[in-house]
FIGULUM-356895 format. One record per residue: chain; residue in three letters; y negated, x, z negated of N, C-alpha, C in turn. Coordinates in nm, 2 decimals, always signed. Layout:
% FIGULUM-356895
("A","ala",(Y,X,Z),(Y,X,Z),(Y,X,Z))
...
This chain:
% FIGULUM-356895
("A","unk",(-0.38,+1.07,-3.96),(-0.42,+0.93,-3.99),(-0.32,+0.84,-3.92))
("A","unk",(-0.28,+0.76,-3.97),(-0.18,+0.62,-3.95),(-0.23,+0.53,-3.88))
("A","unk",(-0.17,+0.45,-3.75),(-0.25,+0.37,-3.71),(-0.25,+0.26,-3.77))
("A","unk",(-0.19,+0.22,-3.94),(-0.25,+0.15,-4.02),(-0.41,+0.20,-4.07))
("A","unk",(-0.40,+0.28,-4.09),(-0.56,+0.35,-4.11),(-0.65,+0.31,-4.02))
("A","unk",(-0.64,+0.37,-3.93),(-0.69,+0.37,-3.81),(-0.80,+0.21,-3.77))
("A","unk",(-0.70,+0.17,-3.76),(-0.70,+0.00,-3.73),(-0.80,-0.04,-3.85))
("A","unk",(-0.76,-0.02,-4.01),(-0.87,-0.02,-4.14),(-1.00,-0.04,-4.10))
("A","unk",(-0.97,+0.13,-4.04),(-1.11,+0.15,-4.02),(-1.21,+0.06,-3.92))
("A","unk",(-1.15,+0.03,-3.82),(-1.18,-0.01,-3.70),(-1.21,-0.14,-3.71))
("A","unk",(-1.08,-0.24,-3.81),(-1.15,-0.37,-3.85),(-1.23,-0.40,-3.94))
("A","unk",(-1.27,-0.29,-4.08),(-1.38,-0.29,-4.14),(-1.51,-0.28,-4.05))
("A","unk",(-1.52,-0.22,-3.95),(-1.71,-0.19,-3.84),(-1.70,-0.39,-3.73))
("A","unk",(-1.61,-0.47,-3.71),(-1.65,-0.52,-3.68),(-1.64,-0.70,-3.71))
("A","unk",(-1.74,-0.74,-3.66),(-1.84,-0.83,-3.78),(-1.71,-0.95,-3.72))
("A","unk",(-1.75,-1.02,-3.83),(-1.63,-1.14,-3.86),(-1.69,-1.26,-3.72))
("A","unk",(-1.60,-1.30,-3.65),(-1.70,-1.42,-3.57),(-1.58,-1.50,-3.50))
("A","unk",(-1.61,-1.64,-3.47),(-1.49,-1.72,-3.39),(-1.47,-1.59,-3.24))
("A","unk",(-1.40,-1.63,-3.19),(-1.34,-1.57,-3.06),(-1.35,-1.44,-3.06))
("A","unk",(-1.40,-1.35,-2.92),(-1.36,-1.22,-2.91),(-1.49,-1.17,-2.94))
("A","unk",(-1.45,-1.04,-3.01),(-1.63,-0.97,-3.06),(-1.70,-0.94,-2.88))
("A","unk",(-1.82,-0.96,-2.93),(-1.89,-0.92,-2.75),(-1.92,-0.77,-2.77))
("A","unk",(-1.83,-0.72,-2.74),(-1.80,-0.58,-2.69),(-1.88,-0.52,-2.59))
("A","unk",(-1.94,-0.61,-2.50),(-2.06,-0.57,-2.41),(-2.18,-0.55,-2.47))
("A","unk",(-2.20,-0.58,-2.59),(-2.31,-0.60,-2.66),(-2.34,-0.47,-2.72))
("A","unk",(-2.24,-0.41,-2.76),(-2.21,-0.28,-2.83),(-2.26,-0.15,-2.77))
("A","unk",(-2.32,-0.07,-2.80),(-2.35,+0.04,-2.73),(-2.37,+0.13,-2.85))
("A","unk",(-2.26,+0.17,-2.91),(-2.28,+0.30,-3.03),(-2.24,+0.44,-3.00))
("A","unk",(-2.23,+0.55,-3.03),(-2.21,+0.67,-2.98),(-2.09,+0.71,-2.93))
("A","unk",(-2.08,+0.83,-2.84),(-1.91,+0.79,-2.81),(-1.86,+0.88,-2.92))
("A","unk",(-1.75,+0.87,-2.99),(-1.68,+0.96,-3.09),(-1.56,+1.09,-3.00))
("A","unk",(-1.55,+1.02,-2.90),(-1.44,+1.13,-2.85),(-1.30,+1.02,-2.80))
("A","unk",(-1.26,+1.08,-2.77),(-1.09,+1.08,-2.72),(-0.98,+1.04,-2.83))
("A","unk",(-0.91,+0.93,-2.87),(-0.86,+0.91,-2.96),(-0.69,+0.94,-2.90))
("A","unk",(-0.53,+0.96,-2.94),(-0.46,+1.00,-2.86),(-0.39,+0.80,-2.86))
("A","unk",(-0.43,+0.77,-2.77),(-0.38,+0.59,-2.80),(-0.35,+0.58,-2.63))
("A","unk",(-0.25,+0.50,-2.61),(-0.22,+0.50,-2.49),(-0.16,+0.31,-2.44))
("A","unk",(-0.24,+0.31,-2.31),(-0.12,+0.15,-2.32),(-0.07,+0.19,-2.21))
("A","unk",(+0.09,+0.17,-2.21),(+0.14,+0.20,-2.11),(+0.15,+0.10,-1.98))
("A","unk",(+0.22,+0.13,-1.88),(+0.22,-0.01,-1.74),(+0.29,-0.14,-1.83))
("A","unk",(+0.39,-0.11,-1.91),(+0.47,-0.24,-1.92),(+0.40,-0.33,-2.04))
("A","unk",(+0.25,-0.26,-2.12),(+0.18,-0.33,-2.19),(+0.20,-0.26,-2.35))
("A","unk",(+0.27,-0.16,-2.36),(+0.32,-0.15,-2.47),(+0.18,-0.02,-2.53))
("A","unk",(+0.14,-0.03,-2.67),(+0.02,+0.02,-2.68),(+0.11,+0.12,-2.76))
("A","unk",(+0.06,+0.32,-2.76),(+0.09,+0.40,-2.82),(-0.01,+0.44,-2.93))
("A","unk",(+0.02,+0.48,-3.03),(-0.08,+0.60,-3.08),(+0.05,+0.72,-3.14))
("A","unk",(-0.04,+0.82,-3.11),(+0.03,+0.97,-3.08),(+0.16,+0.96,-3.10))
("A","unk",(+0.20,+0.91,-2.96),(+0.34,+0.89,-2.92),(+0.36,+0.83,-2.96))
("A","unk",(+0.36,+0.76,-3.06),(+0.48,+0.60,-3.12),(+0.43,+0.49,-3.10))
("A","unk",(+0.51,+0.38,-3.03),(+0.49,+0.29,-3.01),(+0.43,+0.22,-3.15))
("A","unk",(+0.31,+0.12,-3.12),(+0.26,+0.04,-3.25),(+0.37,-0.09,-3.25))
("A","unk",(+0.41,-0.10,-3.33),(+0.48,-0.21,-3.33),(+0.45,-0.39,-3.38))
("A","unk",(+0.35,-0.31,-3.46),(+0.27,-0.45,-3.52),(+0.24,-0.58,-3.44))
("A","unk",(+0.25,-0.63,-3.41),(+0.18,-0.74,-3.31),(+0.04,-0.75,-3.33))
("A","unk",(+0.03,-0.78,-3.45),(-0.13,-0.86,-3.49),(-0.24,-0.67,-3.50))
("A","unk",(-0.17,-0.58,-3.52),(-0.25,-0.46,-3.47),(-0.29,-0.44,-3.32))
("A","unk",(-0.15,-0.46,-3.26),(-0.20,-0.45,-3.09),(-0.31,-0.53,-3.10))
("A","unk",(-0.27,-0.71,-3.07),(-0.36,-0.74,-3.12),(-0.52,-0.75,-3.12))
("A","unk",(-0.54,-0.70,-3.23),(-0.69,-0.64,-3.28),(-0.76,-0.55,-3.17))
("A","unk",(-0.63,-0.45,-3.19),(-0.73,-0.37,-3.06),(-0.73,-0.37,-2.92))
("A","unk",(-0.65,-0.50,-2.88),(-0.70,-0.58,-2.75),(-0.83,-0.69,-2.76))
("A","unk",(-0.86,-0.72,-2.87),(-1.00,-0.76,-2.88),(-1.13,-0.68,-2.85))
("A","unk",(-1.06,-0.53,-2.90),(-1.22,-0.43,-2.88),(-1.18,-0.36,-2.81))
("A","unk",(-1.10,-0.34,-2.62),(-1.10,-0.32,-2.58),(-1.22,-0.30,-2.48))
("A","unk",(-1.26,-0.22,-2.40),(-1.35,-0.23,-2.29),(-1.38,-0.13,-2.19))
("A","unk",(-1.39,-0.14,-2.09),(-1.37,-0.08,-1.93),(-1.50,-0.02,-1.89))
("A","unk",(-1.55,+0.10,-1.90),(-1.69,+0.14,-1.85),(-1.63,+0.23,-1.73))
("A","unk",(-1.71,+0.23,-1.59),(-1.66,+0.23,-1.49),(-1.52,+0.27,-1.47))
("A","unk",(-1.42,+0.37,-1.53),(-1.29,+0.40,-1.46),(-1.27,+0.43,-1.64))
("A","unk",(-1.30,+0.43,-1.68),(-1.24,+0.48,-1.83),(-1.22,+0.38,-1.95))
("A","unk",(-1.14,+0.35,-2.05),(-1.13,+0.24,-2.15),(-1.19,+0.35,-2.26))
("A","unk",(-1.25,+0.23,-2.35),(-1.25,+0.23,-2.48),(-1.26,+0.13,-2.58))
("A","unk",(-1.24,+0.17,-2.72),(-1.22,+0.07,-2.83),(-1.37,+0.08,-2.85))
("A","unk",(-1.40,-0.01,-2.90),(-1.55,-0.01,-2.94),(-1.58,-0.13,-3.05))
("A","unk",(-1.66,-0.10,-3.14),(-1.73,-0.14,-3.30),(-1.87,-0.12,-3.25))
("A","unk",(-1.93,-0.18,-3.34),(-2.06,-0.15,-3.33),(-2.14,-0.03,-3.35))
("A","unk",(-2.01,+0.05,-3.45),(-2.05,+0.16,-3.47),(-1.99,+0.31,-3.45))
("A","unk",(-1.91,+0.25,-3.36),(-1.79,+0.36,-3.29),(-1.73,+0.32,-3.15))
("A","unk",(-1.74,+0.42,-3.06),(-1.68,+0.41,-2.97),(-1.55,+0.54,-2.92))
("A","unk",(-1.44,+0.51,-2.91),(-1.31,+0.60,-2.90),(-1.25,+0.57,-2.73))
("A","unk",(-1.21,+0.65,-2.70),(-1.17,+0.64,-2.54),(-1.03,+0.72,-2.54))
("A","unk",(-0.92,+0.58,-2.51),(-0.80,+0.58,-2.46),(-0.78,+0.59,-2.33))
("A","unk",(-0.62,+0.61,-2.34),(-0.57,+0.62,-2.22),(-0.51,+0.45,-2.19))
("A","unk",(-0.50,+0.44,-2.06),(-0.46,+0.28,-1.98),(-0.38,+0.35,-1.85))
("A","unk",(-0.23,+0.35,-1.86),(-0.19,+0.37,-1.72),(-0.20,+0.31,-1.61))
("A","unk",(-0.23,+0.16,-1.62),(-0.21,+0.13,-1.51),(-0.34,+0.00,-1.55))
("A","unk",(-0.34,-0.12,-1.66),(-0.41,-0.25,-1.67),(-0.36,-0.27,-1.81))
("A","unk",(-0.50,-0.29,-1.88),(-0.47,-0.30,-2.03),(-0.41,-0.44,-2.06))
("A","unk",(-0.37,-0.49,-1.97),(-0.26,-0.65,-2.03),(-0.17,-0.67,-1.88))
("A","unk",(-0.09,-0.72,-1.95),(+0.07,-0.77,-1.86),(+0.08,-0.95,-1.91))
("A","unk",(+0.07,-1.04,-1.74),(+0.10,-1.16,-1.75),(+0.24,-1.15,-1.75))
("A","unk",(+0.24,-1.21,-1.90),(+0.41,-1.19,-1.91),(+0.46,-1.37,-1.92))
("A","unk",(+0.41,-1.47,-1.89),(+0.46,-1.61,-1.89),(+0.37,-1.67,-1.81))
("A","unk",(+0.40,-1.80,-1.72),(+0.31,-1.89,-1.68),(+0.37,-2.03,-1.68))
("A","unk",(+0.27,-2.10,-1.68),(+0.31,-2.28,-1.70),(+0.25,-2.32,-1.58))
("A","unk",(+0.29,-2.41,-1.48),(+0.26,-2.47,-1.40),(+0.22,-2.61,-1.46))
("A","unk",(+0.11,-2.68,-1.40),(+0.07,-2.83,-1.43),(+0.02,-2.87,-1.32))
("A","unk",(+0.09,-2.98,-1.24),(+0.06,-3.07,-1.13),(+0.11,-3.01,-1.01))
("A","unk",(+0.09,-3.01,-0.91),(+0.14,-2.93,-0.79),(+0.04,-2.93,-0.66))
("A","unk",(+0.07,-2.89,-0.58),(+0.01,-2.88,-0.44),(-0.12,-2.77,-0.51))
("A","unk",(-0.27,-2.87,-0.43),(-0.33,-2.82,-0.39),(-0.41,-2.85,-0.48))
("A","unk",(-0.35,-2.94,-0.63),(-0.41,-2.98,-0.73),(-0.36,-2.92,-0.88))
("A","unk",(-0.26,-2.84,-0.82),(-0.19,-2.74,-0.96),(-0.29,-2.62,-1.01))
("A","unk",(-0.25,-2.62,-1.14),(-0.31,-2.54,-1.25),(-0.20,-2.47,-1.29))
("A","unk",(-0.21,-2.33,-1.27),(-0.14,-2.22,-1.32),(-0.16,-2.16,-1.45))
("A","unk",(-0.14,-2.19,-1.56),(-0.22,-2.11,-1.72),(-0.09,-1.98,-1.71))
("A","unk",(-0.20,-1.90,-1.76),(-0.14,-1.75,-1.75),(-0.16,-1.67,-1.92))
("A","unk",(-0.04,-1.60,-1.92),(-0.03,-1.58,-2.09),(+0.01,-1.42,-2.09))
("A","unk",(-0.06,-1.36,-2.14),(-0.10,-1.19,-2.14),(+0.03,-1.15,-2.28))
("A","unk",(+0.06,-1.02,-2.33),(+0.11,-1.01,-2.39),(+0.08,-0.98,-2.53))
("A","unk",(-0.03,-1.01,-2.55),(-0.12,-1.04,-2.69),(-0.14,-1.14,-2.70))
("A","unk",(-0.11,-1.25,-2.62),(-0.14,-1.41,-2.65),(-0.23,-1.42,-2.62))
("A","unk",(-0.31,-1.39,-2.47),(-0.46,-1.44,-2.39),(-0.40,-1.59,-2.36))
("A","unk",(-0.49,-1.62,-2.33),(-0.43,-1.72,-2.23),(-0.55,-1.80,-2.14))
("A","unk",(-0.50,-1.80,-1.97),(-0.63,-1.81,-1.91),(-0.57,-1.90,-1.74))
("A","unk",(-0.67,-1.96,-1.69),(-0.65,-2.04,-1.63),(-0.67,-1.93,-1.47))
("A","unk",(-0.59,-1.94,-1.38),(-0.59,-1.87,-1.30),(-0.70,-1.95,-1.21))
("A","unk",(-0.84,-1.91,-1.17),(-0.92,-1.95,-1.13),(-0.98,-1.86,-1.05))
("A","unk",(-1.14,-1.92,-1.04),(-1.29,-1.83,-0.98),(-1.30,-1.69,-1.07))
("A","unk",(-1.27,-1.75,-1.23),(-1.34,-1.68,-1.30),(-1.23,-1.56,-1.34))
("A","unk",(-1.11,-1.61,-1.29),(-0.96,-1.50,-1.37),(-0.89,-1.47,-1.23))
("A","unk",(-0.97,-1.47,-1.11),(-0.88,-1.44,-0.97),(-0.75,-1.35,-0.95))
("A","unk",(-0.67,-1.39,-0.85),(-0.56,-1.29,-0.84),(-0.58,-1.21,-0.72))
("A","unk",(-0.58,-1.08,-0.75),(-0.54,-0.98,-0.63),(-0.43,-0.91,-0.60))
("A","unk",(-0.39,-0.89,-0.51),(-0.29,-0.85,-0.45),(-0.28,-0.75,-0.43))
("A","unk",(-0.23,-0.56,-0.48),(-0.26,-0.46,-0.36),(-0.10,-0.40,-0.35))
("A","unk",(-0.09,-0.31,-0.34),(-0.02,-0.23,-0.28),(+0.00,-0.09,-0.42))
("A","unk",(+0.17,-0.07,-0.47),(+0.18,-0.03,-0.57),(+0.16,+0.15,-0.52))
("A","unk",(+0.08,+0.22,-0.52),(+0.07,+0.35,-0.44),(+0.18,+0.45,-0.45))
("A","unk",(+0.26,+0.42,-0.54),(+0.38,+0.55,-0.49),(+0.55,+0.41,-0.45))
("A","unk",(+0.52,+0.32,-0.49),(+0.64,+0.23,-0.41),(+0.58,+0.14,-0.33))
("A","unk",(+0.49,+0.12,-0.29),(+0.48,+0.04,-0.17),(+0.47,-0.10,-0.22))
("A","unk",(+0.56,-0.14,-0.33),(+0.55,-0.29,-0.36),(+0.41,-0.33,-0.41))
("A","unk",(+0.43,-0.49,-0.39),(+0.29,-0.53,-0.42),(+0.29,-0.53,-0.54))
("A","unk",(+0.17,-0.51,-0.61),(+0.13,-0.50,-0.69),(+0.01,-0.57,-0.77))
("A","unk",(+0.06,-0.67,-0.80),(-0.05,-0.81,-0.87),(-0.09,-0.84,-0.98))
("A","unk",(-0.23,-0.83,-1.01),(-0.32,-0.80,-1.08),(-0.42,-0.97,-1.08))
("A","unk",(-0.45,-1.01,-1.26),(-0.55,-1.10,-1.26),(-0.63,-1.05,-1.34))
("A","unk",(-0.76,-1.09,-1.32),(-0.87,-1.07,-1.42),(-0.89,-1.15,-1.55))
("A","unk",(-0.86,-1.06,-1.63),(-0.82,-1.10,-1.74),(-0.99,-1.19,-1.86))
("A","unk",(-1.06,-1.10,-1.82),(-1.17,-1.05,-1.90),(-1.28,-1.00,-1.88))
("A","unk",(-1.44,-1.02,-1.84),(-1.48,-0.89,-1.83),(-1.43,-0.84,-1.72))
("A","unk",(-1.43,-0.70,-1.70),(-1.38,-0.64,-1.59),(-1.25,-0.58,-1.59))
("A","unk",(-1.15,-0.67,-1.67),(-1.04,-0.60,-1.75),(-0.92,-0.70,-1.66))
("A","unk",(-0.84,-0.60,-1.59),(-0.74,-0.67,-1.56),(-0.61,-0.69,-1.60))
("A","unk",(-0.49,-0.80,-1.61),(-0.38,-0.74,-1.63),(-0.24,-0.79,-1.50))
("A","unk",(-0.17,-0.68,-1.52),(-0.09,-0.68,-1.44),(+0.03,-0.78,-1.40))
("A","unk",(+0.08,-0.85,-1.31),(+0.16,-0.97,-1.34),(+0.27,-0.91,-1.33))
("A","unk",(+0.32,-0.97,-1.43),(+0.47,-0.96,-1.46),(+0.54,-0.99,-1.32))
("A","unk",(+0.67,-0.92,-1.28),(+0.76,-0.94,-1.18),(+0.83,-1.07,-1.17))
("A","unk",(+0.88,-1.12,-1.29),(+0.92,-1.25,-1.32),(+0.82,-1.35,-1.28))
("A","unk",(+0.66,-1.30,-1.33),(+0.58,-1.43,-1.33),(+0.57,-1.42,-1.18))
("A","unk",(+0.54,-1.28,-1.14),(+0.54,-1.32,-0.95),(+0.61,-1.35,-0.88))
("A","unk",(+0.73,-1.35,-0.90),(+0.85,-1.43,-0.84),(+0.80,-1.57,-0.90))
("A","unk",(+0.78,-1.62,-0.97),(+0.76,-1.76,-1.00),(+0.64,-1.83,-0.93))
("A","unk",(+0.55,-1.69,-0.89),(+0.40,-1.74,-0.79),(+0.49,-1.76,-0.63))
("A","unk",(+0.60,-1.65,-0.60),(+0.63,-1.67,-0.47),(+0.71,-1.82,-0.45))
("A","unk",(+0.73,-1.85,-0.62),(+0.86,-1.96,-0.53),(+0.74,-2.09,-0.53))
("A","unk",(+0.63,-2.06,-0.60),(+0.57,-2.17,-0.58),(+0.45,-2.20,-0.43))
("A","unk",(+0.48,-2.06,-0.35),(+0.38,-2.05,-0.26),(+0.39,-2.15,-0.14))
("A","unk",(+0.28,-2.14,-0.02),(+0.27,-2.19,+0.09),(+0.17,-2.16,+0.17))
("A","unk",(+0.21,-2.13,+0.31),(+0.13,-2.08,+0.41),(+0.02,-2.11,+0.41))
("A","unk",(-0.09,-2.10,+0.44),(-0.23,-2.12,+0.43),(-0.28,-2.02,+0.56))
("A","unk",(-0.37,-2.06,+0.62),(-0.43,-1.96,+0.73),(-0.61,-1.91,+0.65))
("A","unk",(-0.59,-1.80,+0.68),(-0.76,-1.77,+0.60),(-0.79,-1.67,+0.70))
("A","unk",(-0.91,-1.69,+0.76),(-0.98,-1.61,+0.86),(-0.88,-1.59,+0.99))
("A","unk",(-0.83,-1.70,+1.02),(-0.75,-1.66,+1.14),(-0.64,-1.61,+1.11))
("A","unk",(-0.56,-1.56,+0.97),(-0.43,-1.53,+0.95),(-0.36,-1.63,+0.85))
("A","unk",(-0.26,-1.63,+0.88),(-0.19,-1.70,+0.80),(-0.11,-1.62,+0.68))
("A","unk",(-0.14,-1.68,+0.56),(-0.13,-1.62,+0.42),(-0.01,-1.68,+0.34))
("A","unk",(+0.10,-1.64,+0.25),(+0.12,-1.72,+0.15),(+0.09,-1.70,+0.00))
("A","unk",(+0.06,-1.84,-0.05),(-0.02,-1.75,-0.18),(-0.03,-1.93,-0.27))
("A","unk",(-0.10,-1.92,-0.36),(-0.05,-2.03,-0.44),(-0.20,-2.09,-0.49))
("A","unk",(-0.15,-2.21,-0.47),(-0.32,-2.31,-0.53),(-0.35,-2.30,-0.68))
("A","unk",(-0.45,-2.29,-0.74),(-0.45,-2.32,-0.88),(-0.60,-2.34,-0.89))
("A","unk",(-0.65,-2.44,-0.97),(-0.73,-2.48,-1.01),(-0.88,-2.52,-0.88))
("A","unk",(-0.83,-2.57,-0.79),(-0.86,-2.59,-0.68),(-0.86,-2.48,-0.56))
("A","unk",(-0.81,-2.37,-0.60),(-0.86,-2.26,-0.55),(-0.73,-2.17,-0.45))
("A","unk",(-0.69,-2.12,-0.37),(-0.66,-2.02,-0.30),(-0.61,-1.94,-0.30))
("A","unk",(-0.48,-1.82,-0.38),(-0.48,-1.68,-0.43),(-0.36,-1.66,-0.33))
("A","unk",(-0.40,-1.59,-0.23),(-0.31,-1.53,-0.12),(-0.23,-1.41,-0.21))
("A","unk",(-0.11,-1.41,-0.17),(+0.01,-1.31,-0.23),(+0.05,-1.21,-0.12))
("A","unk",(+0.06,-1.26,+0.01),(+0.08,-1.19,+0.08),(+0.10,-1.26,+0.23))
("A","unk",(+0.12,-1.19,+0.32),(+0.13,-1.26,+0.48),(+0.28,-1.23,+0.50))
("A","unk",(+0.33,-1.32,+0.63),(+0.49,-1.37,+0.62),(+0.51,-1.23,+0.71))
């Protein structure tokens, strides 16, 4: 099967509606293991070949969804479980608006999300476990995060400033009235 097919089928089961299908809502049987893969740098496989489509990726970053440690695609009447190396989206651009302590960071995924770095889309910081570098991650969605681009985090560092939180001092960047430590000096 083709992941033109594939995709057919997948956008025939789900129902026409403004914005993203509520996927949470969904609870249909699991079908199995599909061979679909999104790699760390965002790029979506099916058995081995990269999809190239845009508007396919796409689609099936709409019916994405995270049940404790495992992804799947999900329809109302199907549910398929992929592979996610690392975070099913990559912040691949950001726009700064205003500055200080009153700037707005909008953040733009590589399907064309786009999301205000806030309460509701926080940034975390960790530690990349086989290089040591940090490793920065926003909440995309749901419980779905994506990974910040290297570029866009160099653009968070050049916009940072010391902040002290609980007795340490942090640098990390304001947005949307809010806080997002990057790291300590």
């Amino acid at each position: 099967m083709t992941v033109s097919d594939k995709a057919g089928d997948l956008l025939a089961q789900i129902p026409k509606s403004q914005g993203l299908p509520p996927v949470h809502l969904w609870n249909p049987d699991f079908c199995g293991d599909i061979d679909m893969r999104i790699a760390r740098d965002g790029t979506w496989y099916y058995m081995g070949t990269p999809i190239t489509r845009p508007a396919m990726v796409r689609l099936f970053s709409t019916i994405i969804r995270r049940d404790g440690e495992q992804y799947f695609l999900v329809t109302p009447v199907e549910k398929v479980g992929i592979r996610v190396d690392d975070a099913p989206f990559v912040i691949t651009r950001m726009e700064v608006e205003g500055q200080g302590q009153t700037q707005c960071l909008r953040l733009f995924t590589q399907v064309d999300d786009e999301l205000l770095l806030d309460a509701e889309h926080p940034l975390r910081v960790s530690e990349h476990p086989h290089t040591g570098e940090p490793a920065p991650y926003v909440r995309v969605r749901s419980n779905l995060d994506g990974l910040v681009h290297r570029n866009v985090f160099y653009q968070m560092v050049d916009l940072s400033e010391p902040q002290e939180l609980d007795g340490e001092v942090w640098f990390g960047v304001w947005s949307a009235g809010q806080f997002f430590a990057l790291g300590r000096p």
